[in-house]
BALUM-333737 format. One line per field, with one value per residue (C-alpha): residue number from 1; residue in three letters; x negated, y negated, z negated. Coordinates in nm, 2 decimals, always signed. Last residue first. Example, Ala and Ser with C-alpha at 12.3 -4.5 7.8 and 13.67 -1.06 7.14 Angstrom:
num: (2,1)
residuo: (SER,ALA)
xx: (-1.37,-1.23)
yy: (+0.11,+0.45)
zz: (-0.71,-0.78)
//
This chain:
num: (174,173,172,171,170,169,168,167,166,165,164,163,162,161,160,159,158,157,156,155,154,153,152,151,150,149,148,147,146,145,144,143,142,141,140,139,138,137,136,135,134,133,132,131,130,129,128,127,126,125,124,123,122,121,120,119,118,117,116,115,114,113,112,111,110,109,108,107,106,105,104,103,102,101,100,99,98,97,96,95,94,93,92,91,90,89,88,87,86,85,84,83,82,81,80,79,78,77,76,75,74,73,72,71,70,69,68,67,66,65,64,63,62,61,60,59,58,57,56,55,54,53,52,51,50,49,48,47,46,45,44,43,42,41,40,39,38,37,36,35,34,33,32,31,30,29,28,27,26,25,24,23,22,21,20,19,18,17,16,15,14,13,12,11,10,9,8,7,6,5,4,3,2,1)
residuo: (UNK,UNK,UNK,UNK,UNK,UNK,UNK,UNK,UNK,UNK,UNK,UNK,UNK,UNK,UNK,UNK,UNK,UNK,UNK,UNK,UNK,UNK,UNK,UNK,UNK,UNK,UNK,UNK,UNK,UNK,UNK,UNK,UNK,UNK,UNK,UNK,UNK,UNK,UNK,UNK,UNK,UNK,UNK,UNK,UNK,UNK,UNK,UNK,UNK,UNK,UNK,UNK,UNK,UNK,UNK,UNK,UNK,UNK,UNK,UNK,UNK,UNK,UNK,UNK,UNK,UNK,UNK,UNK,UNK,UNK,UNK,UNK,UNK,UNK,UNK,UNK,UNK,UNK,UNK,UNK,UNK,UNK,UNK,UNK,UNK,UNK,UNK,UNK,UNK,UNK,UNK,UNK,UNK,UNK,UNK,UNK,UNK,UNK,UNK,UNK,UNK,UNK,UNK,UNK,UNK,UNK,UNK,UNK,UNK,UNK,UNK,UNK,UNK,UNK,UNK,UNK,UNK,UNK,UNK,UNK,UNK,UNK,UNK,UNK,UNK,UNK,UNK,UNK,UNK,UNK,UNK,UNK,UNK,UNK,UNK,UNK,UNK,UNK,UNK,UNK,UNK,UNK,UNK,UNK,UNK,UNK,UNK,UNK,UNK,UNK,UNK,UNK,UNK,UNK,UNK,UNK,UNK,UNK,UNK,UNK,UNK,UNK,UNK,UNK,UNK,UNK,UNK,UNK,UNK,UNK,UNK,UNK,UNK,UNK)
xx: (-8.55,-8.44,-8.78,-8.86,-8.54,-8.72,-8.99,-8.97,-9.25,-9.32,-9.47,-9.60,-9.62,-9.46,-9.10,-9.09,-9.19,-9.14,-8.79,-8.70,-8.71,-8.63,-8.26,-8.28,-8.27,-8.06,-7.78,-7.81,-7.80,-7.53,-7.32,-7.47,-7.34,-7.02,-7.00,-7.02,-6.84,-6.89,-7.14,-7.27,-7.65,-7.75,-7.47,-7.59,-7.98,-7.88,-7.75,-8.03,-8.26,-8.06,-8.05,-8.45,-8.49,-8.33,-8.41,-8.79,-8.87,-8.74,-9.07,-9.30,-9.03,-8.91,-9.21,-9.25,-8.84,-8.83,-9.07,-8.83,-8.50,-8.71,-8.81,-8.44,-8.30,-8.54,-8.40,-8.12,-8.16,-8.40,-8.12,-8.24,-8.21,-7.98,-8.17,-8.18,-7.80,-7.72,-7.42,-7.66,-7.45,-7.72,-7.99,-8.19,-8.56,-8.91,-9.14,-9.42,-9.57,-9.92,-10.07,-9.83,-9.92,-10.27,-10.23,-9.91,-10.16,-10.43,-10.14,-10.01,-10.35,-10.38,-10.08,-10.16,-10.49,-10.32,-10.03,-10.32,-10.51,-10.19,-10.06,-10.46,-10.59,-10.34,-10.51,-10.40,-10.26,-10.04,-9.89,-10.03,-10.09,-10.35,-10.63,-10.89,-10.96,-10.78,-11.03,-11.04,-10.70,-10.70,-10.90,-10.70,-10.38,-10.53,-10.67,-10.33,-10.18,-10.39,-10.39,-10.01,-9.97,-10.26,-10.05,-9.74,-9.92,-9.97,-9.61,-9.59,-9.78,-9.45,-9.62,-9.32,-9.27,-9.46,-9.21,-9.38,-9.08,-8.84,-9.03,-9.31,-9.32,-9.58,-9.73,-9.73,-10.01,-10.07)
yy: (-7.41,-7.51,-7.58,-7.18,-6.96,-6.69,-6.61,-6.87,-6.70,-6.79,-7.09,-7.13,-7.47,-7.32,-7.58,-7.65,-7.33,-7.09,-7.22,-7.26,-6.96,-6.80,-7.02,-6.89,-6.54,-6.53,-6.70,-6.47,-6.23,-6.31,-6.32,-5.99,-5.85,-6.00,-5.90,-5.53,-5.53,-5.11,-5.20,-4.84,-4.87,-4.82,-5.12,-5.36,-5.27,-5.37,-5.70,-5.78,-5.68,-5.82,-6.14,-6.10,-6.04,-6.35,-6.60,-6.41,-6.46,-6.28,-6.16,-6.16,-6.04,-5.74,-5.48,-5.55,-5.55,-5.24,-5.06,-5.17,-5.04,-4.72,-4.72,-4.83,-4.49,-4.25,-4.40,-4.34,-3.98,-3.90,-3.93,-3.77,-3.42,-3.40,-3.36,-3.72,-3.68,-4.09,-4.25,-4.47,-4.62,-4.49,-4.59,-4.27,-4.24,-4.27,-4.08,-4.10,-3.73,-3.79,-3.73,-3.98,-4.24,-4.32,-4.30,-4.56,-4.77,-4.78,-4.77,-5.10,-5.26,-5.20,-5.33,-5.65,-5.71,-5.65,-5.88,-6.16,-6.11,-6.16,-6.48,-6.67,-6.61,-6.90,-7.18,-7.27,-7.62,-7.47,-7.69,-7.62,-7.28,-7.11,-7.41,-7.15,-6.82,-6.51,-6.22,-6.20,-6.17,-5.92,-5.71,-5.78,-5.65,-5.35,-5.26,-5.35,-5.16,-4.87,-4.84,-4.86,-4.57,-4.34,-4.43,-4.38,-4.01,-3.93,-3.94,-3.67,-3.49,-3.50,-3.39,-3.19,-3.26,-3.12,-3.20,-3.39,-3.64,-3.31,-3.33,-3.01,-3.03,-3.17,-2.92,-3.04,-3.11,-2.90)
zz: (-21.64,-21.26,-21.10,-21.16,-21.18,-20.93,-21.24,-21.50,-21.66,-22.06,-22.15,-22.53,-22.68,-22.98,-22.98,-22.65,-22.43,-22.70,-22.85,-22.47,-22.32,-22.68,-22.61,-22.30,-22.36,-22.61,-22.42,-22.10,-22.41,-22.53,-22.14,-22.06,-22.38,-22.32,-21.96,-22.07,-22.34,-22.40,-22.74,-22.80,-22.86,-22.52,-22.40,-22.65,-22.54,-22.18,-22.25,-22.43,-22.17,-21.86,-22.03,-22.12,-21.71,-21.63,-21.87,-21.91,-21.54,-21.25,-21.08,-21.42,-21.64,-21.38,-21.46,-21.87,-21.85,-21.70,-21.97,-22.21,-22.05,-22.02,-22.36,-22.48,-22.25,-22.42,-22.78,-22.68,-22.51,-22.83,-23.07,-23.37,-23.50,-23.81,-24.14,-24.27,-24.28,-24.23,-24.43,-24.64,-24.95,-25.18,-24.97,-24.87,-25.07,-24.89,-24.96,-25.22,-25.33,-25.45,-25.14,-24.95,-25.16,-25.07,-24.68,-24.72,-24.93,-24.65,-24.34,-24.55,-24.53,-24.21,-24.11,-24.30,-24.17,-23.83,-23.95,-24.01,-23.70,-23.51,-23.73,-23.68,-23.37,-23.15,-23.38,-23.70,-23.59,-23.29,-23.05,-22.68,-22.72,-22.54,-22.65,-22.77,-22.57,-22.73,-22.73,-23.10,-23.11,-22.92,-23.13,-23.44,-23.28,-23.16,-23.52,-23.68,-23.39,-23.43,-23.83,-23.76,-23.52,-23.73,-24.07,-23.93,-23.81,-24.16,-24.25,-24.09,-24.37,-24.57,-24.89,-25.10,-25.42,-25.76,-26.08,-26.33,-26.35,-26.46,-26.79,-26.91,-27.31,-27.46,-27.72,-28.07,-28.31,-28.63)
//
């Protein structure tokens, strides 16, 4: 006589968050984005790169994919993602869509002032920015940091990638 398994709590059907679906879609889209324009990248773009300017984006699209493959696979058989046990977030509150409204727009306004002020300028203003939209109310401080930030990525692309990035009005003087 053989005995009948019984049912254990791990066989328990969850939920499929089909929204997780659409991460896939976003990061398929990138990955595929990200691949393509590398493609299009004429040689000799950066001044100091052994591999080549193709080689990192091509290789996070792959990656991306790759991750949006084994994301799709999971998701059916009931993967999500699990709150840290120190996490102090109610997953079910609605989220903050004024902040993360007010980041886009900060963003889209550094994409229209970068080429006219330059990255020192325009990053400052950026960084300092996103401190204040997240809650930081040290208003010259955050400017100051990221006048700093800014800057020092001026210059860790220029000299140390090879990789020039506008000077905007501060041309001559960076």
């Amino acid at each position: 006589m053989t005995a009948v398994p019984e049912p254990h709590e791990d066989h328990v059907a969850r939920p499929v968050d089909k929204a997780q679906y659409l991460v896939c879609v976003v990061m398929v889209a990138v990955g595929a984005y990200l691949i393509y324009d590398a493609l299009t990248l004429t040689d000799g773009f950066a001044k100091v790169d052994p591999v080549g300017p193709k080689f990192f984006p091509m290789a996070i699209g792959a990656v991306l994919i790759a991750l949006a493959v084994v994301l799709a696979i999971a998701i059916p058989r009931g993967s999500v993602g699990e709150a840290d046990a120190g996490e102090d977030v109610d997953p079910n509150s609605p989220g903050d869509w004024r902040t993360v409204g007010l980041l886009v727009g900060l963003f889209v306004l550094l994409i229209v002032l970068v080429q006219p002020l330059g990255w020192a300028i325009a990053g400052a203003l950026f960084f300092g920015g996103a401190a204040t939209i997240l809650g930081n109310r040290h208003y010259v401080r955050n400017i100051a940091i990221g006048a700093v930030l800014s800057v020092l990525t001026f210059y860790g692309f220029y000299s140390g990638l090879g990789i020039p990035l506008p000077a905007g009005i501060l041309d001559g003087i960076l």
